[in-house]
DOTOR-655311 format. One record per residue (C-alpha): x, y, z; residue in three letters. Coordinates in steps of 0.001 Angstrom, whole numbers, plus 500000, padded with zeros to 6 digits. Layout:
<sites>
XYZALA
...
</sites>
This chain:
<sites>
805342556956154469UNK
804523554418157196UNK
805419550619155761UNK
801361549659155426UNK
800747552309153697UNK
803816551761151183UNK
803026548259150326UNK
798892549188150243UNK
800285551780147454UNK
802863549228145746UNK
800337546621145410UNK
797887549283143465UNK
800683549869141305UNK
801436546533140576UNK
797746545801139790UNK
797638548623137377UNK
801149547868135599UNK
799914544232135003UNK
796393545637133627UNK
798002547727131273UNK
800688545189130457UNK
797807543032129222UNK
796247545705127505UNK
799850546212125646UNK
799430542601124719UNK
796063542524123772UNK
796937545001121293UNK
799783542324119436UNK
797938539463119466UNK
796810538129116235UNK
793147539619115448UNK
790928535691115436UNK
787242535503116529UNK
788552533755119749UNK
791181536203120499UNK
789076538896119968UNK
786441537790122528UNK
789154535879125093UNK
791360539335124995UNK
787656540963126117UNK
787257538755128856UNK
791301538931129747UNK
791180542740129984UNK
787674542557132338UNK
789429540661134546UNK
793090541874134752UNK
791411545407135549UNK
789424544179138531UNK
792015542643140188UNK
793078546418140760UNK
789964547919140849UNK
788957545064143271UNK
792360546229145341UNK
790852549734145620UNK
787547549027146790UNK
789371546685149901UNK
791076549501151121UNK
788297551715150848UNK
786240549455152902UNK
784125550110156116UNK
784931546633157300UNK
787234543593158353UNK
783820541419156145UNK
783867543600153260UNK
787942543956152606UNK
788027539965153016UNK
784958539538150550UNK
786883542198147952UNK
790647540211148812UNK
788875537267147666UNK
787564538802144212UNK
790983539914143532UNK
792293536189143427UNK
789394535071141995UNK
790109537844138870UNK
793626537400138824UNK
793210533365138653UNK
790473534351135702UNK
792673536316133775UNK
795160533623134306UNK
792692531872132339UNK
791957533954129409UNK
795763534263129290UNK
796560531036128525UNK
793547530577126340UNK
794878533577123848UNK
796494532236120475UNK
799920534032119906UNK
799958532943116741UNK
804180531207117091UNK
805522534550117724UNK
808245533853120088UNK
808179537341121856UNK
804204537333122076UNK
804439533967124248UNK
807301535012126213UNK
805126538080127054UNK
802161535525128056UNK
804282533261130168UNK
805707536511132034UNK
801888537558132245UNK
800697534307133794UNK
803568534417136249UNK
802296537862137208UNK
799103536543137439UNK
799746533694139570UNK
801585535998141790UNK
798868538066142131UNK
796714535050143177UNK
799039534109145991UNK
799966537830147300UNK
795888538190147386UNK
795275534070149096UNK
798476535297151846UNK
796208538112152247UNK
792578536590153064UNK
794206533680154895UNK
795734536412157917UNK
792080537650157567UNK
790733534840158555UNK
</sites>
């Protein structure tokens, strides 16, 4: 497998394995009215950074895989957001699994802002 094509492929992985890593979390948190709707919001937006992903390497254009590179920071910075916004409710493991979730998420945000800026 050529090198592009390895790393295109890795970076859909990684998407997906933090969407469903805060999905997995989702499903611990403590069950609040503002968990409940921030944990909607987090999963929207930790699924489109991948989804997002897809649609840039499917596109027809240098335009249109920029546009969709930049919607993948923006979502990964947003569920950034909604991460630290959930309540963990002083479980210990629960906010060692949000830290290592933001971390993701910021790394997501950077991988995706190297991207755009060699579009540029």
């Amino acid at each position: 497998m050529p090198e592009i094509q390895k790393s295109k492929f890795d970076l859909e992985e990684r998407t997906l394995k933090f969407a469903r890593d805060c999905r997995a979390f989702v499903k611990r948190l403590p069950k609040s009215v503002s968990n409940i709707e921030d944990s909607k919001q987090l999963i929207r937006a930790s699924g489109s950074v991948g989804a997002n992903y897809i649609e840039a390497n499917e596109s027809f254009s240098r335009k249109d895989y920029y546009l969709r590179a930049k919607i993948c920071r923006k979502e990964a910075k947003e569920a950034r957001y909604w991460l630290k916004l959930v309540e963990t409710g002083n479980n210990s493991h629960l906010e060692e699994e949000r830290q290592r979730l933001i971390k993701e998420a910021t790394e997501l945000m950077h991988i995706f802002g190297a991207i755009i800026s060699k579009q540029k």
